[in-house]
DSSP file (Angstrom, degrees, kcal/mol; ACC not computed):
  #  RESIDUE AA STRUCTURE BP1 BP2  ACC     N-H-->O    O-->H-N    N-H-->O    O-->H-N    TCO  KAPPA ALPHA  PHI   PSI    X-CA   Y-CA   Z-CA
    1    1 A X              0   0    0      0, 0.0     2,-0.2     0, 0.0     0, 0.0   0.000 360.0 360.0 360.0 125.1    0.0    0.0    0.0
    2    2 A X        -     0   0    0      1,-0.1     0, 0.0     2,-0.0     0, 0.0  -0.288 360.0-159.9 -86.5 167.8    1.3    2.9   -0.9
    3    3 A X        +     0   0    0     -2,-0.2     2,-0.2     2,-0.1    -1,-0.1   0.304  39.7 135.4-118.9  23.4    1.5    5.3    2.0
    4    4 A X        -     0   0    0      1,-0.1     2,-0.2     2,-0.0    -2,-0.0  -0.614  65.8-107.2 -78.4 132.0    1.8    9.3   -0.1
    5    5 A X        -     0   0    0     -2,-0.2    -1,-0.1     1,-0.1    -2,-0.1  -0.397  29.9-152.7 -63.1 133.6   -0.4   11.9    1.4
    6    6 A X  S    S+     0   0    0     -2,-0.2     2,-0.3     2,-0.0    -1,-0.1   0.576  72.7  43.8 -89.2  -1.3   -3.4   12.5   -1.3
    7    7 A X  S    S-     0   0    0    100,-0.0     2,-0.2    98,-0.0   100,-0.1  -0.979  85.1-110.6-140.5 159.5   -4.3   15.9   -0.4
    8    8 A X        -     0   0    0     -2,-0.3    98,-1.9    98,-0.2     2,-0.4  -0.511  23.7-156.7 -81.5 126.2   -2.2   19.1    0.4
    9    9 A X  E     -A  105   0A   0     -2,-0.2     2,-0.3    96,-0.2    96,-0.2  -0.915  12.8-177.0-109.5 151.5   -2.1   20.7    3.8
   10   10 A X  E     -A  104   0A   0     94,-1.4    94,-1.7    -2,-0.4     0, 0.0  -0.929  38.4-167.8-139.5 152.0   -1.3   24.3    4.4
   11   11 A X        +     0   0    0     -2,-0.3     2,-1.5    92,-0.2     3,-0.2  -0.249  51.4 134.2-145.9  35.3   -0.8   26.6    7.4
   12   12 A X     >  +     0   0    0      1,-0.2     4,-0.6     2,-0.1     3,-0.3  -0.810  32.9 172.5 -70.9  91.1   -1.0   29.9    4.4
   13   13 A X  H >>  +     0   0    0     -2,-1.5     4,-1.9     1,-0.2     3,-0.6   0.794  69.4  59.9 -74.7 -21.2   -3.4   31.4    7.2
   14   14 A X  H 3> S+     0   0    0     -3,-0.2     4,-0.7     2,-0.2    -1,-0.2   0.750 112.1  37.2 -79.9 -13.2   -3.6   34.6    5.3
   15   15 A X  H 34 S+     0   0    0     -3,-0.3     4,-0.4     2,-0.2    -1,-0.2   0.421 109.4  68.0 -99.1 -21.6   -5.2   32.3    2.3
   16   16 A X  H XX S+     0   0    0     -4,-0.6     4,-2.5    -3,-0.6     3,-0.9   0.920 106.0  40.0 -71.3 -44.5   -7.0   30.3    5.2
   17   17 A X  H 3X S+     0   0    0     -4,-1.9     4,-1.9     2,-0.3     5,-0.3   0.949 105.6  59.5 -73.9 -34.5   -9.2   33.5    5.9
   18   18 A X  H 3< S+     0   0    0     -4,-0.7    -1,-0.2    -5,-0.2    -2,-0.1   0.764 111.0  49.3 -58.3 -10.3   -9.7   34.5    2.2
   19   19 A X  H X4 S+     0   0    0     -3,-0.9     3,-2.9    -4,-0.4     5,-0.4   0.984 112.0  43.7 -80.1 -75.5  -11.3   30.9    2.2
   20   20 A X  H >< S+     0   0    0     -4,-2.5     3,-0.6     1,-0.3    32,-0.5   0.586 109.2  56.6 -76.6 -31.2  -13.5   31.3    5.3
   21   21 A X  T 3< S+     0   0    0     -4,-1.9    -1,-0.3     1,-0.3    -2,-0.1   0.610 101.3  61.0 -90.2 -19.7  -14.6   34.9    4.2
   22   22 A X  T <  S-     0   0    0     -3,-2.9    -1,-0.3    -5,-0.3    -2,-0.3   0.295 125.6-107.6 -74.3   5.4  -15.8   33.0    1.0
   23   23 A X  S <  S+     0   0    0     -3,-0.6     2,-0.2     1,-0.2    -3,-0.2   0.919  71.2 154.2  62.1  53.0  -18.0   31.1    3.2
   24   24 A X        -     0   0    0     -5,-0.4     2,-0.4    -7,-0.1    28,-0.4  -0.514  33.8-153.0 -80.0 151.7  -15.6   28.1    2.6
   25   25 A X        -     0   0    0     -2,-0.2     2,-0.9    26,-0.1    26,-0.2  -0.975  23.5-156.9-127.9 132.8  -15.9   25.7    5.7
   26   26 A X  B     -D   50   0B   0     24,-2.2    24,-1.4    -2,-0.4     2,-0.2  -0.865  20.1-126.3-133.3 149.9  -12.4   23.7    6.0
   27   27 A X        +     0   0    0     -2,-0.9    78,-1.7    22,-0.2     2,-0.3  -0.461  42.6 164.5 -71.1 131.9  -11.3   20.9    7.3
   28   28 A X  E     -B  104   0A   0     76,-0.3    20,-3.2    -2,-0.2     2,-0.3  -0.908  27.2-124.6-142.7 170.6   -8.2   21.3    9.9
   29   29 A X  E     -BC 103  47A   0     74,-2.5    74,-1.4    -2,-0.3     2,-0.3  -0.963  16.6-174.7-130.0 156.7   -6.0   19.8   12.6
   30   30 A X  E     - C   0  46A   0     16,-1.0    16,-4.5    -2,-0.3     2,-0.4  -0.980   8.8-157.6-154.3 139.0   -5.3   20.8   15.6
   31   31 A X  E     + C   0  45A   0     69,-0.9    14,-0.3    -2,-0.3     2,-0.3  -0.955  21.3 159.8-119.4 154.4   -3.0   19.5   18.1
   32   32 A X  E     - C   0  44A   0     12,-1.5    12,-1.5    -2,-0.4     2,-0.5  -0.918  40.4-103.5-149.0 159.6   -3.2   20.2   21.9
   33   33 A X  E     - C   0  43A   0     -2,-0.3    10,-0.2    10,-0.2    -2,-0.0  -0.823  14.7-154.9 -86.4 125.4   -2.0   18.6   25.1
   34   34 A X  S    S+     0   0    0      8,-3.4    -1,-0.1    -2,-0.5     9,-0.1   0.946  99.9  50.5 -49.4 -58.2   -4.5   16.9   26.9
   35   35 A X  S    S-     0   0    0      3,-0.1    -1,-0.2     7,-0.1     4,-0.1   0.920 108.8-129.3 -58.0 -43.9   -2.5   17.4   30.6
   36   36 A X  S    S-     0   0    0      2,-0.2    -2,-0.1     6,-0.1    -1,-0.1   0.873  74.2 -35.9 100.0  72.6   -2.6   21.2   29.1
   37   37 A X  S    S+     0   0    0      1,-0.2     2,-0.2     5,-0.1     4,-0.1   0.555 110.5 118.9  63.0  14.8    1.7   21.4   30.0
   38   38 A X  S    S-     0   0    0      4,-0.0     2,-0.2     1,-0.0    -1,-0.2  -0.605  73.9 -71.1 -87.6 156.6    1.8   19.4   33.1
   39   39 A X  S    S+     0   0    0     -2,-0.2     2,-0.3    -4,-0.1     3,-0.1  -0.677 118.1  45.1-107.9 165.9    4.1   16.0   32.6
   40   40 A X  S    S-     0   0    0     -2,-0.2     2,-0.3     1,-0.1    -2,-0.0   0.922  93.0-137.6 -25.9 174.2    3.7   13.5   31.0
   41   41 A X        -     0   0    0     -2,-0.3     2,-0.2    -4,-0.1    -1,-0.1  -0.758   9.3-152.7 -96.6 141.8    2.5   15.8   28.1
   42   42 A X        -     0   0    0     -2,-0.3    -8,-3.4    -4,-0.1    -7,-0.1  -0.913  22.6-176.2-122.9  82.9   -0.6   14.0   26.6
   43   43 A X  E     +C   33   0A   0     -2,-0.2   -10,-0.2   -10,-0.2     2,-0.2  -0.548   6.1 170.2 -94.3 154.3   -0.5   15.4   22.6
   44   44 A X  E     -C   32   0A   0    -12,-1.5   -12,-1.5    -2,-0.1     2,-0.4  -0.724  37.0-129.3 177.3 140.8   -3.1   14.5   20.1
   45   45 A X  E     -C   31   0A   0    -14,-0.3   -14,-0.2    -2,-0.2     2,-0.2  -0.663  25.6-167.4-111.9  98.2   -4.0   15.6   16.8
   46   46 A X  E     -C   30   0A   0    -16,-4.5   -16,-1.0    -2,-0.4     2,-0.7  -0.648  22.4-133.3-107.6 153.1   -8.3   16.6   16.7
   47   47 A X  E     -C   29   0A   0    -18,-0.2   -18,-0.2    -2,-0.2    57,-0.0  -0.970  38.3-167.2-121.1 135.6   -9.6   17.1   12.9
   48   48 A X        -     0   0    0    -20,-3.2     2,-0.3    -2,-0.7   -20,-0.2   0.226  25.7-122.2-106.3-136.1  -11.5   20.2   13.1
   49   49 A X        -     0   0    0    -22,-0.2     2,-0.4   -23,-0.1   -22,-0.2  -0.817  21.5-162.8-151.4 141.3  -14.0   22.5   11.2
   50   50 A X  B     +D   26   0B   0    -24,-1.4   -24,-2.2    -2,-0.3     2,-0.2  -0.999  19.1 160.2-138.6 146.6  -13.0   25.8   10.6
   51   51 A X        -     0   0    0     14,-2.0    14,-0.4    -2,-0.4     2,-0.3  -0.959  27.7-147.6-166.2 155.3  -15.9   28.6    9.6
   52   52 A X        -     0   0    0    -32,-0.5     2,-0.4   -28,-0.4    12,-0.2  -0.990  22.4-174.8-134.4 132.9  -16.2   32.3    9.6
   53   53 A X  B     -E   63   0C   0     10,-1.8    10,-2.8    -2,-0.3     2,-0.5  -0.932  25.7-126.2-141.9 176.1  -19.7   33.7   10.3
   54   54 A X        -     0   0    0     -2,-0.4     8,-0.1     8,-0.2     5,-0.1  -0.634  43.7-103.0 -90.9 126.0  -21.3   37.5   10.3
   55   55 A X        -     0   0    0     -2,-0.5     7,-0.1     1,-0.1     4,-0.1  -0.308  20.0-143.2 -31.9 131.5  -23.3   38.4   14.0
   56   56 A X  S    S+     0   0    0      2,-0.1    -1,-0.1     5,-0.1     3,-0.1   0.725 101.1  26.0 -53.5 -42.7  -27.2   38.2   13.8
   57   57 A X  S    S-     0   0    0      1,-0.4     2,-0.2     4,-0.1    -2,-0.0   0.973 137.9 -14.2 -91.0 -39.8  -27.7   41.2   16.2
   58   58 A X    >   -     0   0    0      0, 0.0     3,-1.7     0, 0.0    -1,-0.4  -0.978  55.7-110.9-170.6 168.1  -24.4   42.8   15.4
   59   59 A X  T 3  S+     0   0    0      1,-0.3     3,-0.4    -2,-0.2    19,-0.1   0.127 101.1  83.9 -81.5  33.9  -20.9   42.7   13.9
   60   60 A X  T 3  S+     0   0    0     18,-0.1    19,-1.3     1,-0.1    -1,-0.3   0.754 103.7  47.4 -83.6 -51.0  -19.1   42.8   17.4
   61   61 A X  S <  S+     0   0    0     -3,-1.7     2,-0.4    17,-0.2    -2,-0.2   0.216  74.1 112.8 -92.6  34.8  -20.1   39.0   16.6
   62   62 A X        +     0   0    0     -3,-0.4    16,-3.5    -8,-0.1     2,-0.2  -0.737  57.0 110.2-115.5 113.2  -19.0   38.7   13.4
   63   63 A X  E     -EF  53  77C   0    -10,-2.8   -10,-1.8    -2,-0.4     2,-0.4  -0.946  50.5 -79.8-165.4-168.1  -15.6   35.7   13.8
   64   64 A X  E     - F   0  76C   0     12,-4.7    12,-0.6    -2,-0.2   -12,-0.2  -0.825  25.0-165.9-122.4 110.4  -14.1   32.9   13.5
   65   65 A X  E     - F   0  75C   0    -14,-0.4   -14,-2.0    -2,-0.4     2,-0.3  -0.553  25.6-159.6-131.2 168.5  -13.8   29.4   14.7
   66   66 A X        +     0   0    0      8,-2.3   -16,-0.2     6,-0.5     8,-0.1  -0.611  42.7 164.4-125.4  67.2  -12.2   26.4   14.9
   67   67 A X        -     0   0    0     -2,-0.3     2,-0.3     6,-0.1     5,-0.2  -0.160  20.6-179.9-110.5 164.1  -14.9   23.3   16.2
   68   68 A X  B >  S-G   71   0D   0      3,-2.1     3,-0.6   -20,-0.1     5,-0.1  -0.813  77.3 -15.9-161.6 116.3  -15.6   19.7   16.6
   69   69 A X  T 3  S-     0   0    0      1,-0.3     3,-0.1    -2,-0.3   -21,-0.0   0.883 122.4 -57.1  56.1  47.4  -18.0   18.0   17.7
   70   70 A X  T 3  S+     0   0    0      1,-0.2     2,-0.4     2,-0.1    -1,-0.3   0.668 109.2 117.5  75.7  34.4  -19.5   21.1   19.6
   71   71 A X  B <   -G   68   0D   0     -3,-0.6    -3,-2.1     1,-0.1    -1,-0.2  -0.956  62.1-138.8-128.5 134.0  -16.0   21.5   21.6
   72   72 A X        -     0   0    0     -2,-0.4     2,-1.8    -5,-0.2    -6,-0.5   0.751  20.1-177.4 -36.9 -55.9  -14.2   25.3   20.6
   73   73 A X        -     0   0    0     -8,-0.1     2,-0.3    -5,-0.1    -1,-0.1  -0.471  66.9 -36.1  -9.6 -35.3  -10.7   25.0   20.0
   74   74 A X        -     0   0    0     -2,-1.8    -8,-2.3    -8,-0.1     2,-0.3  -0.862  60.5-175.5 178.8 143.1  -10.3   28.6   19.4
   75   75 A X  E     -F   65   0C   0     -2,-0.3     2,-0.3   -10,-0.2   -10,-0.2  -0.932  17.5-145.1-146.9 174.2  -12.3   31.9   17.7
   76   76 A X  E     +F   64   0C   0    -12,-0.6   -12,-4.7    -2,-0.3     2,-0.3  -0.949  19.1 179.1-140.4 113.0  -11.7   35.3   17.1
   77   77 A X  E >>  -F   63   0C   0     -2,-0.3     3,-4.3   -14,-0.3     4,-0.9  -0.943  41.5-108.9-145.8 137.1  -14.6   37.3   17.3
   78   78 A X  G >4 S+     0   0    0    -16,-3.5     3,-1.7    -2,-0.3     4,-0.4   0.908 117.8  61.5 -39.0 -46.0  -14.6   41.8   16.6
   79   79 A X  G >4 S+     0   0    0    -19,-1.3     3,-0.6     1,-0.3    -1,-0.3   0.689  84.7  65.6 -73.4 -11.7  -15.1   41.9   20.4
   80   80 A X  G X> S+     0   0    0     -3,-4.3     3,-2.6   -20,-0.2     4,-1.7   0.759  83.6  77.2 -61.6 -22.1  -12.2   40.3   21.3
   81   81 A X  G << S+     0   0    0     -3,-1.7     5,-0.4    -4,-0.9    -1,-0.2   0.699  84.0  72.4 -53.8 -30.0  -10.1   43.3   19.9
   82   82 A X  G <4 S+     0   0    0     -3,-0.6    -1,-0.4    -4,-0.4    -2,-0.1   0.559 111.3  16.9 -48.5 -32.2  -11.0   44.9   22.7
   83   83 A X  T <4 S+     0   0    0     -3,-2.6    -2,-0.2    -4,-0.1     2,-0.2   0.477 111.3  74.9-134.9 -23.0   -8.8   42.8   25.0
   84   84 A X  S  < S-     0   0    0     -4,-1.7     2,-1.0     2,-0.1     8,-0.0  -0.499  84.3-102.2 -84.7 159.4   -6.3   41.2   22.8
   85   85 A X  S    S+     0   0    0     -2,-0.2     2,-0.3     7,-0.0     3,-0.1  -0.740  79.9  86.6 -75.1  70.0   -3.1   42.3   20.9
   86   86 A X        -     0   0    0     -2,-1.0     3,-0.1    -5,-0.4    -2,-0.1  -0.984  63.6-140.3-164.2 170.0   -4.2   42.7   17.1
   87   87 A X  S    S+     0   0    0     -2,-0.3     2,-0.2     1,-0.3    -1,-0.1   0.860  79.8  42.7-109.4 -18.0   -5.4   45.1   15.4
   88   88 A X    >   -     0   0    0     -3,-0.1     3,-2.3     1,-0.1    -1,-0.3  -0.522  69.7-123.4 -80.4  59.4   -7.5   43.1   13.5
   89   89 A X  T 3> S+     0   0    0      1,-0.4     4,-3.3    -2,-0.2     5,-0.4  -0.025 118.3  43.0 -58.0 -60.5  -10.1   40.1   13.3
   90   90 A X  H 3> S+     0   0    0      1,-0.2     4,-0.7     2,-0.2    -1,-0.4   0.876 114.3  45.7 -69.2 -21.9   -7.8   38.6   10.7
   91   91 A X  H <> S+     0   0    0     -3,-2.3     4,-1.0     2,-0.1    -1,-0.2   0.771 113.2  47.3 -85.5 -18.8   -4.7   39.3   12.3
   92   92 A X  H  > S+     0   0    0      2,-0.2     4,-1.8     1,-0.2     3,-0.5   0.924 115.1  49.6 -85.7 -33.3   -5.9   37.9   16.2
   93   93 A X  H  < S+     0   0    0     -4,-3.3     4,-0.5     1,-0.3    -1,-0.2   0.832 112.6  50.2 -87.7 -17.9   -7.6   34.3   14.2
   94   94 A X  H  X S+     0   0    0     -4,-0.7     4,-1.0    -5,-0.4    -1,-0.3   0.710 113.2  48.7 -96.1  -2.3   -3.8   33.8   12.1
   95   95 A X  H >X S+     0   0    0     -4,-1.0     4,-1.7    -3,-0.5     3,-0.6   0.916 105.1  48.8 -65.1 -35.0   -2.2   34.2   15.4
   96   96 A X  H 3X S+     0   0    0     -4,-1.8     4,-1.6     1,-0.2     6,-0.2   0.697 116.4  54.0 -62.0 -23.0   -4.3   31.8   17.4
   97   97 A X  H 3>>S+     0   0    0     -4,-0.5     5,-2.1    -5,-0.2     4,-0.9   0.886 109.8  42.0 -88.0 -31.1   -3.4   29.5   14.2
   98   98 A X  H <<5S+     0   0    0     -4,-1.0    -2,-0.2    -3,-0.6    -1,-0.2   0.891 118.7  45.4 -50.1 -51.7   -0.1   30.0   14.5
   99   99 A X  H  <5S+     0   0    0     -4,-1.7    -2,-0.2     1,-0.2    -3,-0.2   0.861 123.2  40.4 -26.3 -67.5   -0.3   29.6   18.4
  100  100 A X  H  <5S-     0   0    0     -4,-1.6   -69,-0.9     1,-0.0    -1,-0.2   0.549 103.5-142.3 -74.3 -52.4   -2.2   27.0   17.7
  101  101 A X  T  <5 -     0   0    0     -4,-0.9    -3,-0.2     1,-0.2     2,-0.1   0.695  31.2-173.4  19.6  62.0   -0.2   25.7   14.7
  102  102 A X      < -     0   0    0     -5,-2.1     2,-0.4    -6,-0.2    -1,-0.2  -0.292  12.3-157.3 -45.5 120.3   -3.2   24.7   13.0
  103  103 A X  E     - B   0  29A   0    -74,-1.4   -74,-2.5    -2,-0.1     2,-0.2  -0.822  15.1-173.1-106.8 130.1   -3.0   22.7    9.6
  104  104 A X  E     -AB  10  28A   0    -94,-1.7   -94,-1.4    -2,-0.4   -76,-0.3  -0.883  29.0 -98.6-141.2-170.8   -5.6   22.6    7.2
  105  105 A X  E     -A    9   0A   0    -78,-1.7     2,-0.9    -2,-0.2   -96,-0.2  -0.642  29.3-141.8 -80.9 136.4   -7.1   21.0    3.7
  106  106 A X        -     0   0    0    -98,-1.9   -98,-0.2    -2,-0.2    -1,-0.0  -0.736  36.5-132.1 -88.2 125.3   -6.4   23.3    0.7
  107  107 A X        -     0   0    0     -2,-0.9   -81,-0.0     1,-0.1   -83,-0.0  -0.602   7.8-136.4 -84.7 158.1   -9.8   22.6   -0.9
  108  108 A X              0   0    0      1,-0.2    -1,-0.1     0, 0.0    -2,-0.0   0.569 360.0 360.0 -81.3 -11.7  -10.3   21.7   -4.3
  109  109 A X              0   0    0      0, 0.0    -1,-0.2     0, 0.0    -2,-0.1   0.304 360.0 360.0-119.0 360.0  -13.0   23.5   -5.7
């Protein structure tokens, strides 16, 4: 069996968001420590959803996230800007990816 990955992964977050703001939904990984830096370290590798969507009531809730199976991993939402280091929406969700170092599917279509 041959064992070559069949689809391309990317961590272009600046290309990730022009996807999500196209109302792309992508496919990701994310790896985290279970113990959350306490020893042992417990690492493990979630495949995630990634999605950006506009506030109903208002854009203070206009973000992004990164989910599974109703669990967060991380968003970026306009109100966070408030409290964070970025100056932007796009720039605080590609640091958390970085942070994060979040992988994702380049889709095909």
């Amino acid at each position: 069996m041959k064992s070559d990955q069949n689809y391309k992964v990317s961590t272009d977050y600046q290309h990730l968001v022009e996807l999500l703001r196209a109302g792309k939904l992508v496919v990701c990984f994310v790896t985290y420590d279970w113990n959350h830096g306490k020893k042992p370290t417990r690492m493990t590798t979630d495949v995630a959803i990634a999605r950006y969507s506009e506030g109903e009531t208002s854009h203070d809730y206009d973000g992004f996230m990164v989910t599974c199976c109703g669990v967060g991993f991380f968003e970026a939402y306009n109100y966070d800007l408030c409290y964070r280091e970025a100056k932007t929406i796009d720039e605080l969700f590609i640091n958390l990816c970085r942070a994060e170092k979040l992988t994702y599917i380049e889709p095909t279509l």
